[in-house]
MDAnalysis code that builds the backbone (N, CA, C; Angstrom):
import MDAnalysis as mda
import numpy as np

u = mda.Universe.empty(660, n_residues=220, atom_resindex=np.repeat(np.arange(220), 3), trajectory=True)
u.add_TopologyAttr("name", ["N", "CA", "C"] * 220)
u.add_TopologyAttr("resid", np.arange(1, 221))
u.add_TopologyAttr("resname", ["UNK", "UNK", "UNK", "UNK", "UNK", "UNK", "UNK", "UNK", "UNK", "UNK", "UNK", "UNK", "UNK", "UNK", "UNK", "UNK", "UNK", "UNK", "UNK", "UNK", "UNK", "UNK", "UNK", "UNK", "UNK", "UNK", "UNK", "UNK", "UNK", "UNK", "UNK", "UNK", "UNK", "UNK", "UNK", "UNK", "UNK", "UNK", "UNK", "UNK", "UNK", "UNK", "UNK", "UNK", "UNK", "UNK", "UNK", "UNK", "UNK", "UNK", "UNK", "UNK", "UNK", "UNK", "UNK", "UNK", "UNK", "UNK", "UNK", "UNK", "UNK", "UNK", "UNK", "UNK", "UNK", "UNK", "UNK", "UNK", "UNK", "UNK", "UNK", "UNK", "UNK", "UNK", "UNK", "UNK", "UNK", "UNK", "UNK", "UNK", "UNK", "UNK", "UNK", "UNK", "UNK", "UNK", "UNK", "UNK", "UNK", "UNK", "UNK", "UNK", "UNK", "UNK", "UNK", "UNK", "UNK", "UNK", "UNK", "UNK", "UNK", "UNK", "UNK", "UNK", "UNK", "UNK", "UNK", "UNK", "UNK", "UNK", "UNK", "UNK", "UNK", "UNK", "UNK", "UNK", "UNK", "UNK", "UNK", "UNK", "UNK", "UNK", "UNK", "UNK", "UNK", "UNK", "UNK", "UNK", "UNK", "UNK", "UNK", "UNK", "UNK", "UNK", "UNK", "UNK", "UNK", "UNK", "UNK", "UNK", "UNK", "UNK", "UNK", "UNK", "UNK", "UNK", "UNK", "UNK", "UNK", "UNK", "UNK", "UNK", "UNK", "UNK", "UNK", "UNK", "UNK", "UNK", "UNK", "UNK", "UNK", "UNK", "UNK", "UNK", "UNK", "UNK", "UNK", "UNK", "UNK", "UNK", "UNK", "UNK", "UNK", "UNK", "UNK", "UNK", "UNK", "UNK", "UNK", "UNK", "UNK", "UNK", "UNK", "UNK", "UNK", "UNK", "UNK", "UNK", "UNK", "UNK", "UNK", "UNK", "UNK", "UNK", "UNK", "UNK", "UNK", "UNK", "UNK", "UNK", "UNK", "UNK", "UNK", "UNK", "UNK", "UNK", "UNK", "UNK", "UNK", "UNK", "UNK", "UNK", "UNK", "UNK", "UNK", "UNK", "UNK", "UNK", "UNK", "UNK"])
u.atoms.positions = np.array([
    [115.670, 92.985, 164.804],
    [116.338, 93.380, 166.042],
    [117.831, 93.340, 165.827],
    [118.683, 94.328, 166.228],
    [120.042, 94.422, 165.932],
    [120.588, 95.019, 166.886],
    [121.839, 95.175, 167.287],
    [122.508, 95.584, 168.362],
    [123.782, 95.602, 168.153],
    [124.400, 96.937, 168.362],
    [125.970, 97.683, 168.517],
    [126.088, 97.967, 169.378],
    [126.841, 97.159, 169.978],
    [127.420, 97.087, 171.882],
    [128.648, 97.937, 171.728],
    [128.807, 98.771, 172.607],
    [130.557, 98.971, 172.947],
    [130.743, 99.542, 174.520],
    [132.034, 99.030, 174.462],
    [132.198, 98.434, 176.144],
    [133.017, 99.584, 176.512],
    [133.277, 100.341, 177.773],
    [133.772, 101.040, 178.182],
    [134.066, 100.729, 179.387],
    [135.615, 100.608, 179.495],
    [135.929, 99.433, 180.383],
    [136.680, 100.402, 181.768],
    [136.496, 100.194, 183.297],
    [137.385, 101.334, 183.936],
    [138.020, 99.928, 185.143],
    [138.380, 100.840, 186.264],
    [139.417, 100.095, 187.068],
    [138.063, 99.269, 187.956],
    [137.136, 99.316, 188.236],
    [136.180, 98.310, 188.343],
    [135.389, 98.553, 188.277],
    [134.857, 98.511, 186.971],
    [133.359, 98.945, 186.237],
    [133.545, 98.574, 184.952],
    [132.911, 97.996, 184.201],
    [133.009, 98.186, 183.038],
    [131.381, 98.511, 182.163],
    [130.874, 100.038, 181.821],
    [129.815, 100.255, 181.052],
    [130.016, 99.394, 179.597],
    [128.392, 98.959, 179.209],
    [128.392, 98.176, 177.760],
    [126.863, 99.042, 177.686],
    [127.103, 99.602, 176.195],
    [126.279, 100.405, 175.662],
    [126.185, 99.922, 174.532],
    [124.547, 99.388, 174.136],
    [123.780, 99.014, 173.201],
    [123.053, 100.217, 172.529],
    [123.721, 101.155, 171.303],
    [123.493, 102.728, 170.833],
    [121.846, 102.172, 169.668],
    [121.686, 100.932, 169.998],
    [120.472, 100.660, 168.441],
    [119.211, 100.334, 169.637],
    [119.631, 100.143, 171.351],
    [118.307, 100.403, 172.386],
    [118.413, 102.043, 172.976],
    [118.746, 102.379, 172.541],
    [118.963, 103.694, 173.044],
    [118.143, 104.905, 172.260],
    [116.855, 105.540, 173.632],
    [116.000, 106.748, 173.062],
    [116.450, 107.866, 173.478],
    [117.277, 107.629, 174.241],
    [118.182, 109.052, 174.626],
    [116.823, 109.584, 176.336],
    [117.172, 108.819, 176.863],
    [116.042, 109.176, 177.944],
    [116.796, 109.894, 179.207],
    [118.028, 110.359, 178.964],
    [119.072, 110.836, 179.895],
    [118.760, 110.561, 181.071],
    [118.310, 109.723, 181.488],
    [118.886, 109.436, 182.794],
    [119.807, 109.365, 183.107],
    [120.947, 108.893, 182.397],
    [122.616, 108.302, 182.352],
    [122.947, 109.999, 182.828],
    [122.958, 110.374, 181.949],
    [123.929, 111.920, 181.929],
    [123.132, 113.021, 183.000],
    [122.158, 113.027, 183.646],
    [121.350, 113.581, 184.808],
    [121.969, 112.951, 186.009],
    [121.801, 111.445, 186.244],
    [122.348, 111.132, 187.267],
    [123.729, 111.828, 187.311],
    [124.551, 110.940, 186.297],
    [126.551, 111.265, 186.853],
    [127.065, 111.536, 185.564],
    [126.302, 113.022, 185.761],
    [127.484, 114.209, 184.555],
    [128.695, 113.580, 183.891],
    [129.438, 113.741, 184.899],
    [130.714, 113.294, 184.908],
    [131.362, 111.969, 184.544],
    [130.618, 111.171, 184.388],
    [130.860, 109.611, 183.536],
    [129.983, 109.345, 182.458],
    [128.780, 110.091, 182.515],
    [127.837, 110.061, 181.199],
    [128.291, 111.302, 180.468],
    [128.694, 112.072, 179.514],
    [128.615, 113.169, 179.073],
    [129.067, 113.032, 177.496],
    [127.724, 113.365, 176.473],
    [127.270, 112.926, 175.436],
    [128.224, 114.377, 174.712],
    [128.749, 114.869, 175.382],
    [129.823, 116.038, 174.758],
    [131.176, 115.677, 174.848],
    [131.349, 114.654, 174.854],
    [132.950, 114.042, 174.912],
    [133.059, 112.721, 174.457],
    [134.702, 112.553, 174.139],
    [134.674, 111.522, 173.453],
    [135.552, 110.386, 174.147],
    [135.693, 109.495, 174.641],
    [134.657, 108.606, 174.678],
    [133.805, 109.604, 175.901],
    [132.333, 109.130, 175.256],
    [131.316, 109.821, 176.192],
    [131.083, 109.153, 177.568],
    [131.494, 108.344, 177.688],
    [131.887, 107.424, 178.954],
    [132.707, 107.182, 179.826],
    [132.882, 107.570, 180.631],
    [134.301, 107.460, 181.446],
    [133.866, 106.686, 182.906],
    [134.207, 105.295, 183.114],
    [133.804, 104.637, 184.369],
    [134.849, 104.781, 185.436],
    [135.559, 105.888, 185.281],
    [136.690, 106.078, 186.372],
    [136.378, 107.556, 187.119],
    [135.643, 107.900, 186.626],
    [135.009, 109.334, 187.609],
    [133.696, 109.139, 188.638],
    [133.129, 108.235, 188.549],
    [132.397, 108.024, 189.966],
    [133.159, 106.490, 190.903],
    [132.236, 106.244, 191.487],
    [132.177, 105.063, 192.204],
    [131.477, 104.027, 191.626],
    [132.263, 102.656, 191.384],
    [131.431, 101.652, 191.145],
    [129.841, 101.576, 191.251],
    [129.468, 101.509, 192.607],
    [128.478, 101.450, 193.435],
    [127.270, 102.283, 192.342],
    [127.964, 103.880, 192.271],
    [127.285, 104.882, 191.714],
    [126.384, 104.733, 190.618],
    [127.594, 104.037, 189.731],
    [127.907, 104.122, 188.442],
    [126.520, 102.741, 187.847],
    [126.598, 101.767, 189.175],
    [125.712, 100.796, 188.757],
    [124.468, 101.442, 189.055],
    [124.381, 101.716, 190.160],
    [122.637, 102.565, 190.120],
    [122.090, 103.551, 189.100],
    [122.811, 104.246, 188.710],
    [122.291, 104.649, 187.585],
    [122.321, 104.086, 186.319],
    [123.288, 102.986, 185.752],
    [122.659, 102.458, 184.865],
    [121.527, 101.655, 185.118],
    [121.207, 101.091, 186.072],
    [119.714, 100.570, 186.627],
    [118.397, 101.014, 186.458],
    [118.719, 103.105, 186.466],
    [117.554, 103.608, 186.042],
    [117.105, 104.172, 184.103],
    [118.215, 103.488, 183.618],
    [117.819, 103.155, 182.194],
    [117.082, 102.200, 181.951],
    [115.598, 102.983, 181.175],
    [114.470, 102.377, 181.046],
    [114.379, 101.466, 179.582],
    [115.810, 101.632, 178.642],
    [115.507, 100.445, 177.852],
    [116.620, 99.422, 177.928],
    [117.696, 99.942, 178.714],
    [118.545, 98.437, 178.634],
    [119.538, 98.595, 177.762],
    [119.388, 99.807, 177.397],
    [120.673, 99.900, 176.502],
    [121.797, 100.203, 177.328],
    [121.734, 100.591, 178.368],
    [122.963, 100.771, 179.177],
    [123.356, 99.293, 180.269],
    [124.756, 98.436, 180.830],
    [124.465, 97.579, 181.499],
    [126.088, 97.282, 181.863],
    [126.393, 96.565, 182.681],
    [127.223, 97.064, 183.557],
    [127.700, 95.542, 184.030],
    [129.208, 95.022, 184.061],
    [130.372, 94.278, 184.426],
    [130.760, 94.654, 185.553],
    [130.815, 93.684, 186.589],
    [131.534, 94.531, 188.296],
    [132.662, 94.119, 187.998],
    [134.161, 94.681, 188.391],
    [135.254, 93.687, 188.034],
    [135.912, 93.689, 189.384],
    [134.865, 93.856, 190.291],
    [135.018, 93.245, 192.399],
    [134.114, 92.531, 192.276],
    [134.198, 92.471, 194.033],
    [132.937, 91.235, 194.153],
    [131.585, 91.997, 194.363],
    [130.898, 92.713, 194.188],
    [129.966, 92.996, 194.023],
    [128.960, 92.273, 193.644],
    [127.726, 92.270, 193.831],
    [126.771, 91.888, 193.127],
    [126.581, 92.312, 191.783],
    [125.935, 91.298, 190.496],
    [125.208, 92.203, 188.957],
    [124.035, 92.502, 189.657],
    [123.687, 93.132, 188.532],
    [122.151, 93.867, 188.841],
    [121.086, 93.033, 189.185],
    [120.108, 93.492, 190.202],
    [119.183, 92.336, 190.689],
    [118.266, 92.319, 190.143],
    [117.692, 91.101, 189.783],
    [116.036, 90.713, 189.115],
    [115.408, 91.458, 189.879],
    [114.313, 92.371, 189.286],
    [113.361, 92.750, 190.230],
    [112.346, 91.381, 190.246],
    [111.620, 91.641, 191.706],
    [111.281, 90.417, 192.426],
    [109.676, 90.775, 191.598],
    [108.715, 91.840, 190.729],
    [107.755, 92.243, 190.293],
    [108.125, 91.936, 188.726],
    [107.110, 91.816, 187.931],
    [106.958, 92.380, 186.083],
    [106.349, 93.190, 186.177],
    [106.826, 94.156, 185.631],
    [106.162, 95.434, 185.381],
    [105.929, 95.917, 183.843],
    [104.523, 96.488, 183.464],
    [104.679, 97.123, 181.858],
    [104.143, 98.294, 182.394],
    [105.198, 99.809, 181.939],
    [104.411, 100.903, 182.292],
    [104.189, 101.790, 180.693],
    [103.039, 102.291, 180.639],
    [102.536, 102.804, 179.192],
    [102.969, 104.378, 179.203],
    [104.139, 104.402, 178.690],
    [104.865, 105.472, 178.337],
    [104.069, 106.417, 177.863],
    [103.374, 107.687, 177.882],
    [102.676, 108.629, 177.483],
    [103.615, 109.327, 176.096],
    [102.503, 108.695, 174.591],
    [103.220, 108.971, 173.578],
    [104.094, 107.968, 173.049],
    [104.644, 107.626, 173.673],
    [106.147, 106.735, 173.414],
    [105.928, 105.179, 173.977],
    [106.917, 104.413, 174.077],
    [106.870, 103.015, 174.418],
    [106.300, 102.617, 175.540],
    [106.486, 101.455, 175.494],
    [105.920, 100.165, 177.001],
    [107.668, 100.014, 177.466],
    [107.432, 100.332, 178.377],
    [108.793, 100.370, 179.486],
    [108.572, 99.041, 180.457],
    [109.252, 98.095, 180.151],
    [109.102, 96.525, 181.068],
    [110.148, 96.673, 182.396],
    [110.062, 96.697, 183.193],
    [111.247, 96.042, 184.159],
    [110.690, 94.473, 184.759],
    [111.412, 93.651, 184.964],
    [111.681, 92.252, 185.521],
    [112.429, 91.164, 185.087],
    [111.834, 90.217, 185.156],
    [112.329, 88.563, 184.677],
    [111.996, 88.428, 183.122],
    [112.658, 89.546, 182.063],
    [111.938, 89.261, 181.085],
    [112.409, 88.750, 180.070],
    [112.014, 88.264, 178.878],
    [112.943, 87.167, 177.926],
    [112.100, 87.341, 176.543],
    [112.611, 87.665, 175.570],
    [111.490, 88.217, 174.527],
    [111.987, 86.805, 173.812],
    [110.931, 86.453, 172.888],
    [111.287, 85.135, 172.203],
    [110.561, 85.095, 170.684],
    [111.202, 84.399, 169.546],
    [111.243, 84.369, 168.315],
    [109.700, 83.776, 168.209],
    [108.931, 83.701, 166.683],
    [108.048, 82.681, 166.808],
    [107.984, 81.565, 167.175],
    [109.027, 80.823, 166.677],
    [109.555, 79.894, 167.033],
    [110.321, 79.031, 168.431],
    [109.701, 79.988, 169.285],
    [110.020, 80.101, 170.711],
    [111.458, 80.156, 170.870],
    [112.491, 80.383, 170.024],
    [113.615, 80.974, 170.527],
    [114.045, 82.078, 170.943],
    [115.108, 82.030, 172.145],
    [115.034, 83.092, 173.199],
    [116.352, 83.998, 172.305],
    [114.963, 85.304, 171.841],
    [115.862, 86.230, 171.811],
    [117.069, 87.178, 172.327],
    [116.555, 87.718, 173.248],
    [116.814, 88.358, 174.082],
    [116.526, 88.186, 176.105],
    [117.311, 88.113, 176.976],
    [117.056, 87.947, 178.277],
    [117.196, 89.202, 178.980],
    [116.553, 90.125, 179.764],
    [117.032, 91.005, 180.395],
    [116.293, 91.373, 181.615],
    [116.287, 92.986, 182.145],
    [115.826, 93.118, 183.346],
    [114.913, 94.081, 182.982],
    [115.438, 95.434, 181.693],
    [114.895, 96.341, 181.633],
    [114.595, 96.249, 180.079],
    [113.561, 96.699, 179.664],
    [113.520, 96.406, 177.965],
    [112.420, 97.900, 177.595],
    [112.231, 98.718, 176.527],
    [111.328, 99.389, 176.005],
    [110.645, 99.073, 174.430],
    [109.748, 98.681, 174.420],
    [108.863, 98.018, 173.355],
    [108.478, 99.016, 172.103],
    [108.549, 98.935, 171.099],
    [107.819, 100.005, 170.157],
    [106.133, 99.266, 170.173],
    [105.580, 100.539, 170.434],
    [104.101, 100.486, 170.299],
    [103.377, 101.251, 169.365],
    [104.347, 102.103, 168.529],
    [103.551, 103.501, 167.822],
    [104.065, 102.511, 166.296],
    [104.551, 101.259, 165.985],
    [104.682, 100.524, 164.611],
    [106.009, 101.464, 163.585],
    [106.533, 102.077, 164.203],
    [107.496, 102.798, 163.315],
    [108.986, 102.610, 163.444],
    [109.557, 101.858, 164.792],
    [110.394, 101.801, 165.240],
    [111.385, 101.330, 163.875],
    [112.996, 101.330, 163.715],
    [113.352, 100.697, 162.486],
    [114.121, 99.318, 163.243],
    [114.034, 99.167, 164.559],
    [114.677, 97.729, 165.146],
    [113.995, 97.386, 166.238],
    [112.266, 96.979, 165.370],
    [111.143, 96.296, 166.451],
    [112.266, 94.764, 167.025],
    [111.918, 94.460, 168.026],
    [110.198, 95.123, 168.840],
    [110.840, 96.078, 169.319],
    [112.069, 96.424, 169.520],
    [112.354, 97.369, 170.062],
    [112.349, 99.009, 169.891],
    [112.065, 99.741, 171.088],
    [111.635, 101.320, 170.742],
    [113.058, 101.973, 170.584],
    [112.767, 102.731, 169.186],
    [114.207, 103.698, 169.096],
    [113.608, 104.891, 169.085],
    [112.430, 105.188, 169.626],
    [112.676, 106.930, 169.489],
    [112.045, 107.163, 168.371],
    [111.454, 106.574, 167.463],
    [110.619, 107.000, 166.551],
    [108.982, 107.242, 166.585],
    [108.542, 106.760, 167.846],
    [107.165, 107.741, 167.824],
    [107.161, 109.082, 168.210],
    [108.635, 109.805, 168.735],
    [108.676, 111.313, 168.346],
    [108.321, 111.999, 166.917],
    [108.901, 111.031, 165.940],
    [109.042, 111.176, 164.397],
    [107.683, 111.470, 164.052],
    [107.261, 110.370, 164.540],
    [105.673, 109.872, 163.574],
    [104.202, 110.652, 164.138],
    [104.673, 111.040, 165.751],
    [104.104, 111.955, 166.315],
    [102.724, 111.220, 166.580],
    [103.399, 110.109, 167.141],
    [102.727, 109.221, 168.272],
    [101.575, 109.507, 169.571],
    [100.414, 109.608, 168.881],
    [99.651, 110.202, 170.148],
    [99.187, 109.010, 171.155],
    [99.560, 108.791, 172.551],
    [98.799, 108.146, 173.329],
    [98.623, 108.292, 174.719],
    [98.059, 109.010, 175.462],
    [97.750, 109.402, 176.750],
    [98.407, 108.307, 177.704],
    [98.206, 107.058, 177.801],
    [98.391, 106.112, 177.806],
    [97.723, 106.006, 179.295],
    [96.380, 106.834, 179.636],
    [95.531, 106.947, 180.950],
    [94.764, 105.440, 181.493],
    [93.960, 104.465, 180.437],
    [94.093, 103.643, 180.805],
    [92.617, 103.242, 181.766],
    [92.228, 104.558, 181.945],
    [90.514, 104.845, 182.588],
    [91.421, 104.849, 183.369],
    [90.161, 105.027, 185.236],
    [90.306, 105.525, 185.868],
    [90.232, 104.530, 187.190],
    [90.073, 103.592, 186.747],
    [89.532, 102.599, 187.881],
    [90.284, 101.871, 188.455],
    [90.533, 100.883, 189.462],
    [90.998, 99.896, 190.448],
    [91.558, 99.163, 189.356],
    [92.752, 98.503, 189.914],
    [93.191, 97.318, 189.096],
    [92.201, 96.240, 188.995],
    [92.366, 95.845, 187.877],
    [91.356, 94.432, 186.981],
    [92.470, 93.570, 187.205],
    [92.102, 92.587, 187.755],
    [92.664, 91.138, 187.333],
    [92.093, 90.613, 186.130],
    [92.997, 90.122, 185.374],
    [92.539, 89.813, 184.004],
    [93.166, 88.226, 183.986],
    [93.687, 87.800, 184.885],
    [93.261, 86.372, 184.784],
    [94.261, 85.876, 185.882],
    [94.036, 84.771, 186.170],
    [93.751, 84.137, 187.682],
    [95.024, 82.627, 187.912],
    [94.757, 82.074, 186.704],
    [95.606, 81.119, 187.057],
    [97.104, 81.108, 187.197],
    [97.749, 80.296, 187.917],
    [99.208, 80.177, 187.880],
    [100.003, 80.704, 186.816],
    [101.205, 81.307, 187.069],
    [101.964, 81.413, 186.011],
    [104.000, 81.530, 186.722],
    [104.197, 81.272, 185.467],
    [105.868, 81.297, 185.924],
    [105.721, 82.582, 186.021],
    [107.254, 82.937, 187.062],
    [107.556, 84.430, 186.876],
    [108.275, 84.960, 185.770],
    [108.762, 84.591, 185.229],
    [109.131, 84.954, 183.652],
    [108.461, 85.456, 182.869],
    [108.676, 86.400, 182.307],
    [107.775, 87.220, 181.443],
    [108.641, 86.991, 180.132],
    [107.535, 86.634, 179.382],
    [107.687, 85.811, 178.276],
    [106.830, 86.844, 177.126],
    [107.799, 88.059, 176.273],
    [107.404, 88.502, 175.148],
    [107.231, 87.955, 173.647],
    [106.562, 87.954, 173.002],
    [106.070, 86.892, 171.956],
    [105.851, 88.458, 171.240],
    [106.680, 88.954, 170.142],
    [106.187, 89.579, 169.027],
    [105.361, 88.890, 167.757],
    [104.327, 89.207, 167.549],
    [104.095, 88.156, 166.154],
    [104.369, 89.279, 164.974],
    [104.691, 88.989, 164.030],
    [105.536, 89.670, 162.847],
    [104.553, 90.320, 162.187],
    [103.239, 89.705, 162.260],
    [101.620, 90.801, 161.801],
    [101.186, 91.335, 162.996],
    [101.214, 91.169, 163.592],
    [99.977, 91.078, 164.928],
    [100.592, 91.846, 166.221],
    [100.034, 91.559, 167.423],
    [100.253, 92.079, 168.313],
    [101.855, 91.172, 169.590],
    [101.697, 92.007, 170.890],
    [102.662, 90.854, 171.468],
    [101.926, 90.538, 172.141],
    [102.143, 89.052, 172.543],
    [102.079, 88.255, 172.978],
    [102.731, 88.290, 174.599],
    [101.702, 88.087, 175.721],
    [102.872, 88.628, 176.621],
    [102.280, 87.245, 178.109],
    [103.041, 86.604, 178.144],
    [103.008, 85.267, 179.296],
    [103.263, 85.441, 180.460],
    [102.704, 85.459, 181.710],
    [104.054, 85.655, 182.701],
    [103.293, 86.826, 183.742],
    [103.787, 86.596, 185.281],
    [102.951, 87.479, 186.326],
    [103.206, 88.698, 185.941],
    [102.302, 89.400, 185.265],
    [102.981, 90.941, 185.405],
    [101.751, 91.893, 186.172],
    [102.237, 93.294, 186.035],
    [101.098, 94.547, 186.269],
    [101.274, 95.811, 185.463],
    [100.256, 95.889, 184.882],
    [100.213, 96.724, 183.568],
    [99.815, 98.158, 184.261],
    [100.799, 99.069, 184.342],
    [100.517, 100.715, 184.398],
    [100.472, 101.840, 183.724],
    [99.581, 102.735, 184.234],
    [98.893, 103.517, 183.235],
    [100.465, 104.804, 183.210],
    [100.283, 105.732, 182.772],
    [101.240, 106.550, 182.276],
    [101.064, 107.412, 184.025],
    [99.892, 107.598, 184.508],
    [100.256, 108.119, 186.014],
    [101.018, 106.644, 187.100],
    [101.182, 106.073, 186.677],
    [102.382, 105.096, 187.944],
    [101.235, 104.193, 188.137],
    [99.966, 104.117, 188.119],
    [98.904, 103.301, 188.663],
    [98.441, 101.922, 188.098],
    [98.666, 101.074, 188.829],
    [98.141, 99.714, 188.186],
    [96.993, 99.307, 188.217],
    [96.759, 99.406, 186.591],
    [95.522, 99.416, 185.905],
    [94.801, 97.841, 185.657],
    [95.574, 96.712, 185.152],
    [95.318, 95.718, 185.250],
    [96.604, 94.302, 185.983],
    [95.832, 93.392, 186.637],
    [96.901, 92.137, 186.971],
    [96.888, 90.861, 186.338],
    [97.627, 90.532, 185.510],
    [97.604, 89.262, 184.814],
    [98.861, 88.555, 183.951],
    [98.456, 87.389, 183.846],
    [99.862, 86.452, 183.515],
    [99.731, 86.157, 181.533],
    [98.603, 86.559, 181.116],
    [98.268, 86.896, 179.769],
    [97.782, 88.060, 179.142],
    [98.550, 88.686, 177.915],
    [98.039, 89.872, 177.834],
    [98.293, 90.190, 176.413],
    [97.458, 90.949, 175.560],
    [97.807, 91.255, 174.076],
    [97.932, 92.603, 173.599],
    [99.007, 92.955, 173.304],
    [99.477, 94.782, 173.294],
    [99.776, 94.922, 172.155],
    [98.668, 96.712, 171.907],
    [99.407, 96.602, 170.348],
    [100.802, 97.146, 169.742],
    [101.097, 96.727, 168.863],
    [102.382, 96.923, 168.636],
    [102.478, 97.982, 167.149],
    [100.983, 98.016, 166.206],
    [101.315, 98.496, 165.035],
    [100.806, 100.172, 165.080],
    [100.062, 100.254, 166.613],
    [99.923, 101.544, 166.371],
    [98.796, 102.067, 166.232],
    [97.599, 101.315, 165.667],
    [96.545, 102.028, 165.511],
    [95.263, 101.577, 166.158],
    [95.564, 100.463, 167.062],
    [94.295, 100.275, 168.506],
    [93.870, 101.541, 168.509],
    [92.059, 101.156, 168.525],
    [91.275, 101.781, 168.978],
    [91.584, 101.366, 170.681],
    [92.207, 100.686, 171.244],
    [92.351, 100.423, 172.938],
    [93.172, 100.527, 173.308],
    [94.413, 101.316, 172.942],
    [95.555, 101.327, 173.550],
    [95.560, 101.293, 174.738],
    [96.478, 100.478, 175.615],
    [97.707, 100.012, 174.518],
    [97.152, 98.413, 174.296],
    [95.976, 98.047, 174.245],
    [95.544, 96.760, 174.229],
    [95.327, 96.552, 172.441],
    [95.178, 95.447, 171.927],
    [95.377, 95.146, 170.772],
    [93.516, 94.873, 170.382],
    [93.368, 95.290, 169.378],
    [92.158, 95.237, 168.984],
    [91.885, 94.684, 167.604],
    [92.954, 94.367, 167.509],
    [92.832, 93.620, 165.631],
    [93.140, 94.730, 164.278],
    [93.037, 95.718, 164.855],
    [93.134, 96.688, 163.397],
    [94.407, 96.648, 162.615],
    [95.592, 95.755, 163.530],
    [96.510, 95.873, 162.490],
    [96.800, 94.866, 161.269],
    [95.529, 94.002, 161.522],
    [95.084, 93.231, 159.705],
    [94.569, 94.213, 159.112],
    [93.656, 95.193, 159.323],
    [93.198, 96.725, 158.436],
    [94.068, 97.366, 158.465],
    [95.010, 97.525, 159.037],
    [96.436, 98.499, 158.544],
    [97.662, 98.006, 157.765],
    [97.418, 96.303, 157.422],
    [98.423, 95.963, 156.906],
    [99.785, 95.801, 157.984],
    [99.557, 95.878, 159.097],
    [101.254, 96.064, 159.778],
    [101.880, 94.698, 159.595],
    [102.811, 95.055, 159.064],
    [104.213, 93.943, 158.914],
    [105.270, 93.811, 159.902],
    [105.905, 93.693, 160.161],
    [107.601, 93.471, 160.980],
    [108.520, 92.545, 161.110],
    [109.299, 92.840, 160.370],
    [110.429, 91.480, 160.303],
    [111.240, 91.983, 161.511],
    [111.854, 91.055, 162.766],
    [112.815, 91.206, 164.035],
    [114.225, 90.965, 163.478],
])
C-alpha cells in the first residue's frame, strides 16, 4: 500500500489528492468542471466553486482518493451512521463508513470514510483498487442471487469496520456492515464476513479457498 498525496490549497478549501487511490471514476470532474478539470494544470483549482460545493463532491468519490481541509468553521466530512460494501460490477468493493483497514498484526493502517478494495488480485497497491481489473478484464456481475437480505450473523458488534487483508488469503472483514449486490440491493447483514480478494472465487465476491490453488500472494 503506498500513497502520493498532493494538496491543493484555496481561500477556504483545501483539496488533498491521493493519485495511487485513484480509478479515475469522474465523479470529481462531472460534478464541478470547473475545479476538477484533468485538462489543466494544476488540475485543481479550489477557488472556482463554493466551499460547501466543493466538499460534496469530494464525498461522492468512491475510493477516497479525493478529501478535503475546511479552513472556516465548517464541519469535516461526516461518518456515515451505516457500513456499507457495494460489489462493483467487474471492478472493486466500494466501502463507505467507520472503516479502518489493519496490518496482520493488527496495526491500523489506514482510517477512513470511503475506501475501494481490489477484488480481481491484480491491483499493483493491494488492498487497494487501482483500476486494474479493466487490464485483466475482470469478469463479475457482482448480482449476488436474487433474494431478501440474509443475516449472516447475529451477535453484537462494534461499529467499526475492521478490514483484515491476509497476504495469501482472503479479507477479513469485522464490524456492522451490509453487503450489496451491483443493483443497490442488500444482499446479506452481518458483523463477519470473508471476501475474495485473489480473484478466482467460484462465489464471488465471497471467498471460497481457491486462492491456495491459485497461489495468490500480496505483500501491502
Amino acid at each position: 500500500m503506498t500513497s502520493k498525496v498532493y494538496d491543493y490549497a484555496g481561500e477556504k478549501i483545501t483539496v488533498h489528492y491521493d493519485v495511487k487511490r485513484c480509478i479515475h471514476s469522474a465523479e470529481c470532474s462531472r460534478g464541478l468542471p470547473k475545479v476538477f478539470n484533468p485538462q489543466r494544470k494544476p488540475w485543481v483549482d479550489p477557488n472556482e466553486a463554493s466551499a460547501d460545493a466543493i466538499a460534496e463532491v469530494i464525498t461522492r468519490c468512491p475510493t477516497g482518493a479525493l478529501h478535503f481541509t475546511r479552513q472556516d468553521d465548517a464541519s469535516p466530512e461526516p461518518v456515515p451512521e451505516h457500513n456499507t460494501i457495494s460489489v462493483f460490477p467487474n471492478g472493486p468493493l466500494i466501502l463507505r463508513g467507520d472503516l479502518e483497514v489493519q496490518g496482520p498484526d493488527g496495526s491500523v493502517m489506514l482510517k477512513d470514510t470511503r475506501i475501494a478494495l481490489c477484488r480481481c488480485g491484480a491491483s499493483k497497491n493491494k488492498p487497494f483498487c487501482d483500476g486494474s481489473h479493466a487490464k485483466v478484464e475482470f469478469q463479475d456481475a457482482g448480482e449476488l442471487g436474487k433474494n431478501t437480505a440474509k443475516t449472516v450473523a447475529t451477535e453484537s458488534a462494534e461499529q467499526t469496520l475492521k478490514i483484515i487483508p491476509s497476504p495469501s488469503g482472503p479479507f477479513t472483514l469485522k464490524g456492522e456492515t451490509e453487503l450489496l449486490s451491483a443493483d443497490c440491493q442488500v444482499r446479506y447483514i452481518g458483523n463477519r464476513m470473508f471476501l475474495c480478494r485473489c480473484g478466482a472465487s467460484g462465489n464471488k465476491p465471497f471467498c471460497d479457498g481457491t486462492h491456495s490453488k491459485v497461489g495468490f500472494t500480496a505483500e501491502e
